[in-house]
N, C-alpha and C positions, 0 to 999 in steps of 0.2 A: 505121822498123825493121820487118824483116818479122816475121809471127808466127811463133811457132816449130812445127814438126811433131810434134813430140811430146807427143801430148795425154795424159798418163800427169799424175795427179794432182799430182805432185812427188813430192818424196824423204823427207816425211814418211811415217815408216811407219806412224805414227796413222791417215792418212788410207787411206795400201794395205790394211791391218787390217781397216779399216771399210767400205773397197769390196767387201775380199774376203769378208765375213761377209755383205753387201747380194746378193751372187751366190751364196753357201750357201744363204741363207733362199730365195731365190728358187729355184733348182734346186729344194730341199727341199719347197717349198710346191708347185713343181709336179708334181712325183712323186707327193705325198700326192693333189693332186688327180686324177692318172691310176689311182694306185690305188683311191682313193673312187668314181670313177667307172665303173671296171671291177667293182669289187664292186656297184652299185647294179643293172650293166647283166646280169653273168654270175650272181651270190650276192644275190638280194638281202636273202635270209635271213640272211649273215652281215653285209651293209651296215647292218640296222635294228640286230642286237647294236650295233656299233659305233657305232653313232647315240646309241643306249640309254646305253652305257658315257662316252660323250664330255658325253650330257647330266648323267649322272650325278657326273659331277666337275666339271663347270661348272655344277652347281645352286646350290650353297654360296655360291659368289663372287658370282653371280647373285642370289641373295636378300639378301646383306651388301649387293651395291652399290646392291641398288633397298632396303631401308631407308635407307640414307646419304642415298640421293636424295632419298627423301619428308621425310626428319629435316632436311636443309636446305631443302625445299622448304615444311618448315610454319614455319619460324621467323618469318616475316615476319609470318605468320598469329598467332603465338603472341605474337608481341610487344602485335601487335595488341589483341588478345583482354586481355590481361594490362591493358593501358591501358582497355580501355573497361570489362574489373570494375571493376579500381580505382575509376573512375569513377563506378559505378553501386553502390559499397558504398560510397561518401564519400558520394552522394546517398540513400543509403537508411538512410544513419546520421543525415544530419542531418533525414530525415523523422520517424526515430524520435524523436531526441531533443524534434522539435517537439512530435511526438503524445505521449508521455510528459509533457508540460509541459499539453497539453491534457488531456489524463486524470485530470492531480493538481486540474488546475484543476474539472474536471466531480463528481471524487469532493470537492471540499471546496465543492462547489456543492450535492452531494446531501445531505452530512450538514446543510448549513445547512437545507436546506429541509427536510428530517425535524425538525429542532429546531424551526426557524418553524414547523413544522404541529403537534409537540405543543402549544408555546406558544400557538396558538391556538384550537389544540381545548381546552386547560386554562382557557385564558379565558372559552370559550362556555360552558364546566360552571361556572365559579365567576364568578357575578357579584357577589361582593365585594370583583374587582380594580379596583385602586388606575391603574396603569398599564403597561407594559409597556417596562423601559429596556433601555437598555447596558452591560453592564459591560465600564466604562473599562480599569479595573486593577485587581491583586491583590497585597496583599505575601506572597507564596507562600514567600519569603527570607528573612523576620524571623519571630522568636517570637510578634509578636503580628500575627494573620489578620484584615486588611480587606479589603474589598471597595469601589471607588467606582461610584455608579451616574452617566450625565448625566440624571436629573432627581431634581426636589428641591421643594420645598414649593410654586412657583411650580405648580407636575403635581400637587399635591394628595399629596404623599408628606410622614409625618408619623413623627414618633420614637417608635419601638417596633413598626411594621410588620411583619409578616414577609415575605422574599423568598426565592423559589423560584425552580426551574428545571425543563426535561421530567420528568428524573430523580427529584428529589426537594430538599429543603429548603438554603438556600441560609444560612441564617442571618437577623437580623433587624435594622432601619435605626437605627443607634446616633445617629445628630444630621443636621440636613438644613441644607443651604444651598438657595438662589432656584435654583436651576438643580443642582443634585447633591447627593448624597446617599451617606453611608458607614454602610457595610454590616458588621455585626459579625457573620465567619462561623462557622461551628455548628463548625468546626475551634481555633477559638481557645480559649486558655485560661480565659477571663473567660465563658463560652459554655456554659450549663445548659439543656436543653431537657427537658423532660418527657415522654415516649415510654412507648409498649406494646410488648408484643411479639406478632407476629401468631397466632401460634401458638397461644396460649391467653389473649393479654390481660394477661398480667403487669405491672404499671408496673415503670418506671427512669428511669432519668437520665441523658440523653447529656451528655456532659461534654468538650469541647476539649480538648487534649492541646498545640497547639501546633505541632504535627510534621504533621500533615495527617490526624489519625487521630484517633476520636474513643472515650471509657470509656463502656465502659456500665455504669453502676452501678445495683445493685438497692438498693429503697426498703424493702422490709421480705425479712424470712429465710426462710420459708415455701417457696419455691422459688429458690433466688439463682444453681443453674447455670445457667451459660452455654455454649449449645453452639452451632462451626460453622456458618454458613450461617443462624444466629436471624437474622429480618429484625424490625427496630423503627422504630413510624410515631409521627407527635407525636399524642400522645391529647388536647389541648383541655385541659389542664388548667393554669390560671393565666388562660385565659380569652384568650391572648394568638395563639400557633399554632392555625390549621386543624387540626382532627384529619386521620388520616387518611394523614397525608404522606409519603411515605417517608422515613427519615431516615438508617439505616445496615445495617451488614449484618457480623455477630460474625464474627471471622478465626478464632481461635482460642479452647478452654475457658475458662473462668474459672470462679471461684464468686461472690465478692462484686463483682465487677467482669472485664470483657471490654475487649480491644482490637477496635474495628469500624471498615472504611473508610464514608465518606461516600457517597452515592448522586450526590450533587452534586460536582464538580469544577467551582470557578467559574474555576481556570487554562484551561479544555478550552470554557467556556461565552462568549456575546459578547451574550446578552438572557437576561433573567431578569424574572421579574413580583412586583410589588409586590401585596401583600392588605391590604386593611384587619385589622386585628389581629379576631382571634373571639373573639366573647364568647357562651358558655353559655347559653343562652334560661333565663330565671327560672322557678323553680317554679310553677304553677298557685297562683293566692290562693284559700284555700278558701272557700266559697261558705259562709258563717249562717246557722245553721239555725234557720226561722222560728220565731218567738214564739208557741205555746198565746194562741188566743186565750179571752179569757173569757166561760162561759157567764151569766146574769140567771136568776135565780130567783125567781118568783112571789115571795115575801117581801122583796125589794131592790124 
């Protein structure tokens, strides 16, 4: 079959519409451009307005569509980015965490070794230590306050010793086994120490409470307040405590008696030292005073 002659789109009128708008735009496009170009060539003073005005209303659309572009153009980038933070804040979290574990580790290394260097400077001043243990445990939970140490009579540790710590007085060795040793501390109720006060020398009597806190109660009336921040050390007397020692530190007033905490915490401590118990050096024996001797007289 032959082709047919009539090259006319067909008989939709969608498509005649759309040819005859295709020859609008075109006439119209080229019109504008004889007139653009007669203005650039005769005015070209009125051609740059027109340029001006044309920029000016296609700046808008221009600026929207070049953010559009860069705003899709960085998402690839952004996603990017978003994974490799993530990345690098899960690695820098689990650095901290490490380093945080190192740091608890390094601060409960220092305070040991601040405690190991009193204990051993305390050792070097008093050579009337016994040994230098551990303490095991504490019944911190019950009314009545011990202390275990691991050594014991086999270490030269003997009943009624006193035990200390950097701080100050720990309490003293209530019975010993071959290898341990329980500690009856200055917080217990069964627990009477004999104490000054620094301030002026006062005696009293530190007294266990039970509760982790210790009375100080005054020995004669003479001066019996109690004030604030009084520091009381073992004065030697009973012949059994160092003088010296620190022992507590008044919380609040009293008159016949004070609530004081301990200078010692043996829940906070893990070595403490053992002393031979003190005894008061004897009075000087007084020296006889010689005997007149006798003179002979010519008549004997």
């Amino acid at each position: 079959m032959a082709p047919s002659r009539d090259r006319r789109p067909g008989f939709s009128r969608r498509a005649q519409y759309g040819l005859f708008v295709t020859y609008i735009l075109g006439i119209a496009g080229a019109v504008v451009g004889a007139v653009l170009l007669a203005l650039s060539t005769f005015q070209p003073a009125a051609f740059s307005m027109a340029r001006a005005a044309v920029a000016e209303l296609t700046a808008p659309v221009s600026a929207s569509t070049s953010a559009i572009v860069r705003t899709v153009a960085t998402v690839p980038q952004e996603i990017g980015t978003w994974w490799r933070v993530h990345d690098e804040n899960k690695e820098l979290r689990a650095r901290l965490a490490r380093a945080r574990g190192a740091l608890l580790v390094g601060r409960q290394a220092r305070l040991e070794n601040v405690r190991l260097r009193a204990l051993l400077a305390l050792r070097d001043r008093a050579p009337e230590v016994v040994i230098a243990a551990r303490i095991v445990s504490t019944s911190g939970s019950s009314t009545r306050r011990y202390g275990l140490l691991n050594a014991g009579s086999w270490q030269g540790v003997a009943e009624g010793q006193p035990v200390r710590g950097p701080e100050g007085l720990i309490g003293r060795v209530l019975y010993t086994g071959p290898n341990t040793a329980r500690v009856l501390l200055v917080t217990d109720a069964e627990s009477v120490v004999p104490v000054r006060r620094t301030r002026d020398g006062r005696p009293a009597l530190a007294a266990g409470r039970g509760d982790g806190l210790i009375d100080i109660r005054t020995i004669d009336t003479a001066d019996g307040k109690f004030r604030p921040g009084d520091i009381f050390v073992t004065s030697g007397t009973g012949g059994m405590f160092v003088p010296g020692v620190p022992v507590a530190r008044v919380l609040r007033d009293g008159t016949d008696a004070a609530p004081a905490r301990p200078f010692a915490r043996p829940d906070t401590l893990d070595v403490a030292i053992v002393h031979r118990a003190f005894m008061p050096p004897a009075p000087p024996t007084p020296m006889p005073a010689p005997s007149p001797t006798p003179t002979l007289t010519p008549e004997s």
